[in-house]
C-alpha positions, 0 to 999 in steps of 0.5 A: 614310484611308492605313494600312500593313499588312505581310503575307507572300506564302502559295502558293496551288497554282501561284500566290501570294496574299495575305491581307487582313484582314476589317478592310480588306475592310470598311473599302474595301468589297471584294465576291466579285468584284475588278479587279486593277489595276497601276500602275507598280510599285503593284497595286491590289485594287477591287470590280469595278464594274456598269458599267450602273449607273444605265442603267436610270434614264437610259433611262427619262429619255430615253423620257420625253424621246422621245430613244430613237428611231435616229439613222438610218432603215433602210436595207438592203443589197443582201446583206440583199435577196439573200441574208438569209432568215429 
C-alpha cells in the first residue's frame, strides 16, 4: 500500500530529523536499528536485516550432507615453518 504523509524537518542538535508516525513504524515494521538508503533524489528508511539469518539451518544441512568439509588441504608455507610460533 503506497500512502503520503506530509511532515516537517525538526533539529535535532547539529543535525535534522524527521518524525514518523507509530502508524507507519508499525504498518512496514521498523525495528531500534534502521539502514538508510539513497536513491537518486529518494531516501529510503528499513529495518537493518540479519544478513546470517537462516545460516544456521543451511549449515546443519550441509553437515548432514557432509558438504562442510575444506575445498583444499593444508598447506603451509615457508613463513608458517620458520617464523610462526605458537
Amino acid at each position: 500500500m503506497n500512502s503520503s504523509i506530509h511532515s516537517k524537518m525538526i533539529n535535532i542538535g547539529n543535525s535534522r530529523g524527521i518524525r514518523i508516525p507509530r502508524t507507519i513504524i508499525e504498518q512496514i515494521g521498523l525495528t531500534e536499528n534502521v539502514e538508510l538508503v539513497v536513491e537518486g533524489n529518494k531516501l529510503i528508511v528499513q529495518s537493518v536485516s540479519n544478513t546470517r539469518t537462516g545460516w544456521q539451518e543451511q549449515f546443519a544441512k550441509m553437515a548432514k550432507k557432509h558438504d562442510d568439509s575444506l575445498l583444499d588441504g593444508m598447506t603451509s608455507t615457508q613463513w608458517d615453518e620458520e617464523e610462526w610460533t605458537w
